[in-house]
N, C-alpha and C positions, 0 to 999 in steps of 0.2 A: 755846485759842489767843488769843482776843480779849481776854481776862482778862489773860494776861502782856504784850499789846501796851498796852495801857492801864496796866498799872503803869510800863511802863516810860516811858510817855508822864510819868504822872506825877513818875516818879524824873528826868528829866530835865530840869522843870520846876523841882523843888525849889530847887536851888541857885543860881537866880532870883530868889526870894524877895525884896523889895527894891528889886529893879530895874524901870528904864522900858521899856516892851513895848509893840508895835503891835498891834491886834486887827482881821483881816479878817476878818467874819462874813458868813455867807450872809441876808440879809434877806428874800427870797424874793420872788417875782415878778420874777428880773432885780434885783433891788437889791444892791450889795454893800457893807455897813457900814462904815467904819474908825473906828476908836477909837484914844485914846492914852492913856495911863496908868501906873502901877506896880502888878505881880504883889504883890497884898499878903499873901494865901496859898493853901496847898494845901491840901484836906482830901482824904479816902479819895474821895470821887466826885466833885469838882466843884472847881473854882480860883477865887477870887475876884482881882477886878482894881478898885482904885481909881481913878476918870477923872479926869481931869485938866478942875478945874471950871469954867474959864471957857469949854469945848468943850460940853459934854454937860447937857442937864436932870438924870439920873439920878448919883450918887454913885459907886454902888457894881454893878459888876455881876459876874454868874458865870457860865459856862460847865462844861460837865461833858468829862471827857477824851474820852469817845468821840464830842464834837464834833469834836475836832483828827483822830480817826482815821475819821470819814468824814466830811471833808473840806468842813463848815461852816462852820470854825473855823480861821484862819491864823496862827499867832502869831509876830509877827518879836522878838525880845530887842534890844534896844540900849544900846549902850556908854554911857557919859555925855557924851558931844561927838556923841550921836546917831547914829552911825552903825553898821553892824545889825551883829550880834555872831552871830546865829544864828538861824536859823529852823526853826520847828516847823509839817511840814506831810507828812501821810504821801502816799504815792505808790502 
């Protein structure tokens, strides 16, 4: 069951590819991260996101899908005038 919630998570990341995306992450201890960037790809376990550099020390970060599916990991999609296109966030 976990297995097909996860590809699916994946498959409906893919066609993002490209695109600017918001990242809430769980930071732990009460912290919660935002990131801004572009989905720059999928692989079989894990999604890379390119940040947006005058924001962040780091380039490049990844997250793995069953971040997004217990619920460390927030991903909003956004349009190109910024405004959110869709969110990825299981329940």
């Amino acid at each position: 069951m976990a297995k097909n919630a996860l590809l699916e998570i994946k498959r409906s990341l893919e066609p993002h590819v490209g695109q600017k995306i918001m990242l809430r992450a769980n930071g732990g201890r009460r912290k919660t991260i935002e990131r801004s960037g572009v989905l720059e790809e999928t692989y079989p376990s894990v999604f890379i996101v390119k940040l947006d550099e005058e924001q962040h020390a780091f380039k490049r970060v990844s997250y793995s899908y069953s971040d997004i599916l217990t619920q460390s990991v927030e991903v909003t999609v956004c349009n190109d005038d910024g405004q959110v296109q869709i969110t990825y966030i299981q329940h």
